[in-house]
Structure formats: structure tokens, C-alpha cells
C-alpha positions as CSV (number, residue, x, y, z in Angstrom):
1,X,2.1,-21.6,23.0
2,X,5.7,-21.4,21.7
3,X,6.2,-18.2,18.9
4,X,8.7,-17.4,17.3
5,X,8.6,-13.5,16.7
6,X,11.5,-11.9,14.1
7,X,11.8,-8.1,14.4
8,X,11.7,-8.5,18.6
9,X,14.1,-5.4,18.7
10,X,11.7,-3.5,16.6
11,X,9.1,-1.0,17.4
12,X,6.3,-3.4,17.0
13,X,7.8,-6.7,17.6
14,X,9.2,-5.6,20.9
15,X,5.3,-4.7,22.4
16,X,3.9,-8.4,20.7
17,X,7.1,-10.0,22.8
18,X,6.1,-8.6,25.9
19,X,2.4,-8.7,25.6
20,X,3.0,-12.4,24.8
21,X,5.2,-13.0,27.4
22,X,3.1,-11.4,30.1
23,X,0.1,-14.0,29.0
24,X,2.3,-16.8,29.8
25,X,3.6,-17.7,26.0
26,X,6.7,-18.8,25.4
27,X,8.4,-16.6,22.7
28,X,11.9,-17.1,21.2
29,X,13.1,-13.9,19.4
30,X,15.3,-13.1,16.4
31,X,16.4,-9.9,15.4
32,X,19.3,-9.1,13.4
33,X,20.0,-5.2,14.8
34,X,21.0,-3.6,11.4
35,X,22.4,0.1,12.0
36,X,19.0,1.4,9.7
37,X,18.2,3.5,12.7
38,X,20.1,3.8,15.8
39,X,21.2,0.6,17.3
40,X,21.0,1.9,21.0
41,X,17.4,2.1,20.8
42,X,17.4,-1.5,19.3
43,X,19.1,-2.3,22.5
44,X,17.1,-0.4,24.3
45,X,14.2,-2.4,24.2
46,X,15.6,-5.5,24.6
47,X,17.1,-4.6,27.5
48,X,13.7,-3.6,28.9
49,X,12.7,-6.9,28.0
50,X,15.2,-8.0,30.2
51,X,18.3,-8.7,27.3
52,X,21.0,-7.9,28.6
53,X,23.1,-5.8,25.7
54,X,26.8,-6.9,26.2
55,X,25.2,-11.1,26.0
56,X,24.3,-10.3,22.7
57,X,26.1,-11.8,20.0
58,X,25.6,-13.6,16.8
59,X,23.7,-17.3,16.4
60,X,23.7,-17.2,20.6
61,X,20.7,-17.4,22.3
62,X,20.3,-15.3,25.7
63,X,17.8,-15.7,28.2
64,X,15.8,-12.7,29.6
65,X,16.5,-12.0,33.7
66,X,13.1,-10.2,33.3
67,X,10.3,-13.4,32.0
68,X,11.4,-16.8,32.3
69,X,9.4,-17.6,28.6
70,X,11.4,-15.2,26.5
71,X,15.1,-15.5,24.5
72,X,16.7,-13.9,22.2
73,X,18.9,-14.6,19.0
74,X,20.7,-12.2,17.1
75,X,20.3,-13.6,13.3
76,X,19.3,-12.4,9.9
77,X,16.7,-14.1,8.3
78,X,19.0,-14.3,4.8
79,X,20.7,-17.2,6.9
80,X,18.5,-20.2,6.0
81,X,20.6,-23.0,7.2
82,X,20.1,-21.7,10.7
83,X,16.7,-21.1,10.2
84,X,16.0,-24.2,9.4
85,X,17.8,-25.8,12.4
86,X,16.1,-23.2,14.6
87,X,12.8,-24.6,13.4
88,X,13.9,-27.9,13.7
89,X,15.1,-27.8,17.4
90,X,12.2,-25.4,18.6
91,X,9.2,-27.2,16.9
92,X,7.3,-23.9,17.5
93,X,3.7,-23.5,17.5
94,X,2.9,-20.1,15.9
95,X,5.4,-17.7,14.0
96,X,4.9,-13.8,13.7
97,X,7.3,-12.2,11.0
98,X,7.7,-8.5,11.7
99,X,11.4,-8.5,10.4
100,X,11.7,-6.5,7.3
101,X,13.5,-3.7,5.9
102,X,11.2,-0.8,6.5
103,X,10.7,3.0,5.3
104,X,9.1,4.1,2.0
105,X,11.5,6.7,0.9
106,X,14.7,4.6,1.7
107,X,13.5,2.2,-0.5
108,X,14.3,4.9,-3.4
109,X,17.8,4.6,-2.5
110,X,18.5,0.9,-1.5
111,X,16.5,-1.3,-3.0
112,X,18.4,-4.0,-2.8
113,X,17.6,-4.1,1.3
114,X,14.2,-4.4,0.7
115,X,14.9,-7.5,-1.6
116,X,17.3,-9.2,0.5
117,X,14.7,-8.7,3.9
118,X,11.5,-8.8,2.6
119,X,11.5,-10.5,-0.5
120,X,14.8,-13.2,0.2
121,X,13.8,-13.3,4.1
122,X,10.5,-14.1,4.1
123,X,11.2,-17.0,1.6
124,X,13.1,-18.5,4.1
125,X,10.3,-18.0,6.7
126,X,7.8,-19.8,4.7
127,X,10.3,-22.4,3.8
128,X,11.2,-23.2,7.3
129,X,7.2,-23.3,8.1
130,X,7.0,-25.7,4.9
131,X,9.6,-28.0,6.8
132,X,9.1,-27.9,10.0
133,X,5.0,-27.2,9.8
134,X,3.4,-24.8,12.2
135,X,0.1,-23.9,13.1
136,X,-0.1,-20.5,12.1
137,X,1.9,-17.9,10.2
138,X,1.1,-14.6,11.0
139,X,3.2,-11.7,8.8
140,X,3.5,-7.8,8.5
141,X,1.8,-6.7,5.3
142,X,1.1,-2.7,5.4
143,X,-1.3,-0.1,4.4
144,X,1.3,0.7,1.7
145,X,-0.2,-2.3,-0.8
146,X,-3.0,0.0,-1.4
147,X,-0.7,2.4,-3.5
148,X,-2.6,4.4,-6.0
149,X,-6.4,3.4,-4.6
150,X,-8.4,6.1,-4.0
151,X,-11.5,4.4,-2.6
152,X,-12.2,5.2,0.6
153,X,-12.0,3.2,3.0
154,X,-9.5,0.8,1.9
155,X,-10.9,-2.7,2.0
156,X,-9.0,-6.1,1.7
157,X,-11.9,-6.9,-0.9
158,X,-10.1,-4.5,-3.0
159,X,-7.6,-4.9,-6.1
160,X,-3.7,-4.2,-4.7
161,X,-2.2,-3.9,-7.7
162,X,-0.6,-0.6,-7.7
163,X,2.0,-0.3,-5.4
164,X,4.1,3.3,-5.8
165,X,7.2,2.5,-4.0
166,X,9.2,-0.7,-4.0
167,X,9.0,-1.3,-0.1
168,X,5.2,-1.5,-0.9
169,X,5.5,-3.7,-3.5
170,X,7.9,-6.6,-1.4
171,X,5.1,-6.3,1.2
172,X,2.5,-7.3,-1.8
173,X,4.8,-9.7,-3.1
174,X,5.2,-11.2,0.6
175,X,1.3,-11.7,0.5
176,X,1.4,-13.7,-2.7
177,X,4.1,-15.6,-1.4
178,X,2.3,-16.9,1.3
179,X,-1.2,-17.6,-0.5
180,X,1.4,-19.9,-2.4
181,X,2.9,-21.7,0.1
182,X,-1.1,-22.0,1.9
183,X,-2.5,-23.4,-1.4
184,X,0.5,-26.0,-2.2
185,X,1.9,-26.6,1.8
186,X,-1.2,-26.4,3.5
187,X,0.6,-23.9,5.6
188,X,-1.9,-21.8,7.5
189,X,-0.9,-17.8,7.1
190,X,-2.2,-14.6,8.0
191,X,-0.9,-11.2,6.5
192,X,-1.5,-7.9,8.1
193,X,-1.7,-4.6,6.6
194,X,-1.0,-2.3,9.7
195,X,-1.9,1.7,9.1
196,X,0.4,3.7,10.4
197,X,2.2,2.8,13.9
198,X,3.1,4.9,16.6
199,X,3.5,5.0,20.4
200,X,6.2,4.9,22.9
201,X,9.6,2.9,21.6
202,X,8.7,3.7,18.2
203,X,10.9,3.9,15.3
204,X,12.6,7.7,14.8
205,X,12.3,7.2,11.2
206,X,8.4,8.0,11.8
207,X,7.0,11.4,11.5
208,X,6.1,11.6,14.8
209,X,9.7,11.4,16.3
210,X,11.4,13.3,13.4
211,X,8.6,15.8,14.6
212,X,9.7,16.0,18.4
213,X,13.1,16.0,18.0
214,X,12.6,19.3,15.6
215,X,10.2,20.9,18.0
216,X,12.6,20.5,20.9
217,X,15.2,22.0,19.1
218,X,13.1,24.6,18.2
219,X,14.1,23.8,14.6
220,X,11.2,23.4,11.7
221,X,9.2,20.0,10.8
222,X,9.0,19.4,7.5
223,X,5.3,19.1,6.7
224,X,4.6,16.9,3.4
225,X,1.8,17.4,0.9
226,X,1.7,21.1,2.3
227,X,-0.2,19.3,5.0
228,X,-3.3,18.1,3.0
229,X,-2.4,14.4,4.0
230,X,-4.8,12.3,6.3
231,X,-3.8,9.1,8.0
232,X,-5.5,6.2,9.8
233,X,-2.4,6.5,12.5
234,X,-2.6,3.6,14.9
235,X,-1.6,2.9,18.7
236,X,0.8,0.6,18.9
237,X,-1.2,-0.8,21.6
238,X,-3.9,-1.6,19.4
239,X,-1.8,-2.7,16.8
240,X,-0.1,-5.8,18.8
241,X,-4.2,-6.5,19.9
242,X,-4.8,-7.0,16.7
243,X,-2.0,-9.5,15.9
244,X,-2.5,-11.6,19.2
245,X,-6.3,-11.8,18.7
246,X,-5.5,-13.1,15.0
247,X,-2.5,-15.2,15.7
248,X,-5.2,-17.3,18.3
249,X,-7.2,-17.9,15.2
250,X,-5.7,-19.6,12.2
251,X,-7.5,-19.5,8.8
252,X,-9.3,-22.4,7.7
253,X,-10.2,-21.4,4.1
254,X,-13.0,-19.6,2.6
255,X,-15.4,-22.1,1.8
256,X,-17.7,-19.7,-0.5
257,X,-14.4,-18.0,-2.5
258,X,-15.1,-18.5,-6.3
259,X,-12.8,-17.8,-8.8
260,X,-14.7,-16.8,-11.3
261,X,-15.0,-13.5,-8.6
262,X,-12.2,-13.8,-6.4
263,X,-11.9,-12.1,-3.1
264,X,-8.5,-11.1,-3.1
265,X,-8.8,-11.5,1.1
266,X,-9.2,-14.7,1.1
267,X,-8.9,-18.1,-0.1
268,X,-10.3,-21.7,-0.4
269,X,-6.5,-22.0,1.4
270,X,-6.1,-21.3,4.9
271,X,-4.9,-18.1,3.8
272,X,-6.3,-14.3,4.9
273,X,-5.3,-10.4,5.2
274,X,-6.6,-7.8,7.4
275,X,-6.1,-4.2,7.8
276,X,-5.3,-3.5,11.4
277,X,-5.8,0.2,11.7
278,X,-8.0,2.9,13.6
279,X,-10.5,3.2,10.9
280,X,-10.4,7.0,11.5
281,X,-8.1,9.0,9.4
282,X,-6.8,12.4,10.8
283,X,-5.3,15.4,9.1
284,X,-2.4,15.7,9.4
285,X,-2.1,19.1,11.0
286,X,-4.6,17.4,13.8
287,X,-2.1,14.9,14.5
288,X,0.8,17.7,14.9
289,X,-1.7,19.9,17.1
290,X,-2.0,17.0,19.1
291,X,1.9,16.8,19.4
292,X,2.0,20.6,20.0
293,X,-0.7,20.4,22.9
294,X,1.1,17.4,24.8
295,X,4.7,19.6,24.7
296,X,3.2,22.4,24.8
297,X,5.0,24.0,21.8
298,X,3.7,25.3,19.5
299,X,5.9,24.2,16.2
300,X,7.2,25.8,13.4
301,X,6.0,24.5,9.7
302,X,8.2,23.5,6.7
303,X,5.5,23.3,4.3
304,X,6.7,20.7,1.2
305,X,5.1,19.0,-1.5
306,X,3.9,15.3,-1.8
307,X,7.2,13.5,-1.8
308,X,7.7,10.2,-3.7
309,X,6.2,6.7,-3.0
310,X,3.8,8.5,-0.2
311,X,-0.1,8.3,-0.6
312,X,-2.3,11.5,0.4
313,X,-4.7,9.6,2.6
314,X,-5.3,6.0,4.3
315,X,-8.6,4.5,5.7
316,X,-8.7,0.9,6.7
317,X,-12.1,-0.8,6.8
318,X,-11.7,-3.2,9.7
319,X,-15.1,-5.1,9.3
320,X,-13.7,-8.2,8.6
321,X,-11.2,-7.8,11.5
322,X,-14.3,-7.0,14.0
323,X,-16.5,-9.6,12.6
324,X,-13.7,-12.3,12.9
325,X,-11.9,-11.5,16.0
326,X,-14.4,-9.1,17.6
327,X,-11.9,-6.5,18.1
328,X,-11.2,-2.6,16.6
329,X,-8.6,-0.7,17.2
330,X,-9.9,2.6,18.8
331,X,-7.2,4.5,20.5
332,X,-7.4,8.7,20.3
333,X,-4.8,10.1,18.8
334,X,-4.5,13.1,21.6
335,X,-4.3,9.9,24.0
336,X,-1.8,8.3,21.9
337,X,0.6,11.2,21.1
338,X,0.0,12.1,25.0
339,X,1.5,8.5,25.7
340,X,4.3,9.0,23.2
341,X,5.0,12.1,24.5
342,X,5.9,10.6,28.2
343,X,7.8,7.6,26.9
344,X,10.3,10.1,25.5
345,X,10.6,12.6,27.5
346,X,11.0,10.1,30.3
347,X,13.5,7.3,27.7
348,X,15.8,10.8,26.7
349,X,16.1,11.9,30.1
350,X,18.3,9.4,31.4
């Protein structure tokens, strides 16, 4: 199979590539390295993918000396008119959108990244799949659509229509997006909600780097909600699982959806979402002891309250996901952390 994965300098996006890539796929990737977090860690991981840093320039595609199958383009998805032609020369098979301006509490501040990537960007995505038609679009969506839900677990069966930041609601609005484009283009697409991603390479936005990087400092972490905050983190591992076990499985439409009582994870389209996430939320201080027993410090607390746009708790219910793909995410979080843990102290001492 040929993919096209955006985001391939990301966190998540760079694990698909390589998990991909070691299968046998073929995967071009796009990324367009915006200085949102540090760039050298962008580079970083392409370079481990076998992109070499100084060939990297704009609209120029460089070949990996590490897997035959992958390349890489530095672009921006706002660029349509080489979207298109990518599409056009490529004729790939599946597409995996991961690019997208991320972070809940920078969306307070610059909203207008969030419209320009997620909202402006994805249109293009969809429009390129429209043209040049694929068989299967597989997006990020995130846990974040559930907003100001508070049944627990959270279930794609359930109303979204809530969000409480604006990065949450672009990741909504992505979803409707797509159930358009399903229903009039045929095109088949798949959004998933992922629960909160970490594991080695991640992004230092995240809690759990800001928490490292504190602790080895011997400065504070700043602990939000005064710790009373519970979250269905997920291994990265298990995350890009997930999307390769769903991108082998386009949707072919729900042939009992009714609209007189619609599912809102569904569709007579060939349109679906999933959560993709542990389906075990853990408390917060849990999920620092676990940081604290793989360093072996013990850290000291900045206790804050609930800051803006954040939720107190998320729980995905993954029945659909296991039922469909026969697959659950079920990485421990000690394990995970552990994992974390050795990427960095092993990435930061060079």
C-alpha cells in the first residue's frame, strides 16, 4: 500500500511512518516543521527515520538512506495547489492526516493557527481525496470533542457538542467535515479520537516532558486541578496499533443508522470515529508516581487549579474499536513512563 502520512515529523506520525515502513508500505511524508515546539526534535526524528536534516527543504522530496519505501516533503497543508499535484502524481492508496496545530491552552492565544491547520488544512485534504479518490481517509480527531460530557466512559454513541476550547472544536469541526465529503464524494473516512498520547519522541508540550525536565532540574511541576484530574493516557505504541489496524479496514456505511435516532459514530456513508485510548483512566498523582519511581526522584508539587479548556477526567469506551478491529490498547502506565523514561535519558545524553 502507498500512504500518504502528514504530521511524519510529529510525535505520532513519526511511530505510524516507521511502523508502516517496517511492514513493507510505501509511505510518502509531509510535514511542514513549524517552530510550535522545538524544531531540532522535529528533526530529530526524521533523521532517525533515516532524513537526512541538511536535504530538507521546501516542496523537495528526500529519500530516506534508512527504508527504501519512505520520503519526505517539507509542505504545509494551506498550499493546495501542491496538494493537489502531489495527489495527482502519487495516486496513493490510503491517507492518514495527523498534521494539525495542536495544544489546548495555546489555542487561547492563537487561534488563528488552529484555523489555518486544522480547519483550512484539512479542507484541502479532503479536497485532494475528492479529486484524486483514495481508498481510505484516516484523520486525528481527539478525546477533546467530548468537552463538557461527564458520562463516564465516553462513548462515540454520545452527543459532542460541547467543545471548551477552540482546538477541540476544529477537531469536531474536522469530523463533520469529513461525514460531508463521505455522504456527497463517496470518500471513505475514518476519524480518531486518541486519549492522551505519550511515549518516547513525544511532544514537550505534554505533561509528561514538562514534568521531567522540572524534576531534573529539581525545580516544581505544576500540578493542575490540585491533582484531582484522571486521564485515559495512552502508549504511543498502542496508539499507532490502533490507526494501522483501522486504516486496513475502510468503512462501508452503517446499514441499520436511522435518522430518526442517529448514531453520531456512524453513518449510512462510509464514514466512522473511534476512540483509541487505554480505557483505564489514572489519577493523576499515579501517573507522576510512576514518573517519580522510574527517575527515582521524588518531585516537588505546584499544586494549581483547573486551568482553561482542560477537562477533569477522560474514559474512552473502546467496544466498538475491539469489536471491529479486534484490538485494545492495554499498555501500563508504569511500563509506559518506564519506556519514556529511557528514550530521554538516552535522546538528551548525546
Amino acid at each position: 500500500m502507498k500512504y500518504l502520512i502528514t504530521g511524519t515529523a510529529g510525535f505520532i506520525g513519526f511511530h505510524l511512518s516507521n511502523k508502516l515502513l517496517e511492514r513493507g508500505d510505501t509511505v510518502i511524508g509531509i510535514d511542514n516543521i513549524n517552530d510550535y515546539y522545538d524544531v531540532n526534535l522535529k528533526y530529530g526524528r526524521l533523521v532517525e527515520s533515516g532524513i537526512a536534516k541538511e536535504k530538507v527543504a521546501t516542496h523537495t522530496k528526500v529519500q530516506s538512506d534508512k527504508y527504501q519505501g519512505y520520503s519526505f516533503i517539507k509542505a504545509d497543508l494551506s498550499e493546495k495547489d501542491f496538494l493537489m499535484e502531489l495527489f495527482r502524481e502519487e495516486k496513493f492508496d490510503v491517507v492518514v492526516n495527523l498534521a494539525a496545530q495542536a495544544g489546548v491552552r495555546y489555542s487561547l492565544i492563537n487561534p488563528d493557527a488552529y484555523i489555518d491547520a486544522n480547519i483550512t488544512g484539512f479542507l484541502n485534504i479532503l479536497e485532494a481525496c475528492r479529486a484524486f479518490p483514495v481508498k481510505h481517509l484516516v484523520y486525528a480527531s481527539s478525546s477533546s470533542v467530548y468537552g463538557a460530557n461527564t458520562k463516564m466512559p465516553f462513548s462515540t454513541s454520545d452527543n459532542v457538542d460541547h467543545p471548551l476550547s477552540l482546538y477541540a472544536a476544529s477537531k469536531k469541526a474536522n469530523e463533520l467535515m469529513a461525514h460531508t465529503y463521505s455522504h456527497l464524494f463517496g470518500v471513505p473516512s475514518t476519524g480518531l479520537r486518541f486519549f492522551t498520547v505519550y511515549g518516547p519522541w513525544g511532544r514537550p508540550d505534554m505533561a509528561l516532558f514538562l514534568f521531567i525536565e522540572a524534576m531534573k532540574k529539581g525545580e516544581p511541576i505544576q500540578v493542575f486541578n490540585h491533582g484531582k484530574m484522571k486521564r485515559d493516557f495512552t502508549y504511543v505504541g498502542d496508539i499507532v496499533e490502533g490507526i494501522v489496524r483501522v486504516a486496513d479496514r475502510p468503512p462501508q456505511g452503517n446499514g441499520d443508522w436511522k435518522g430518526d435516532s442517529p448514531d453520531p459514530g456512524s453513518s449510512y456513508a462510509p464514514y466512522k470515529v473511534y476512540n483509541i485510548g487505554n480505557s483505564n483512566p489514572v489519577e493523576l498523582m499515579d501517573y507522576i508516581g510512576a514518573l517519580e519511581d522510574a527517575l527515582g526522584i521524588v518531585a516537588e508539587k505546584n499544586m494549581l487549579p483547573l486551568q482553561p479548556g482542560d477537562v477533569p477526567a477522560t474514559y474512552a469506551d473502546v467496544s466498538d474499536l475491539m469489536r471491529d478491529t479486534g484490538y485494545k490498547p492495554d499498555t501500563p502506565v508504569a511500563e509506559g513512563v518506564a519506556k519514556f523514561v529511557a528514550w530521554y535519558n538516552a535522546h538528551y545524553s548525546k
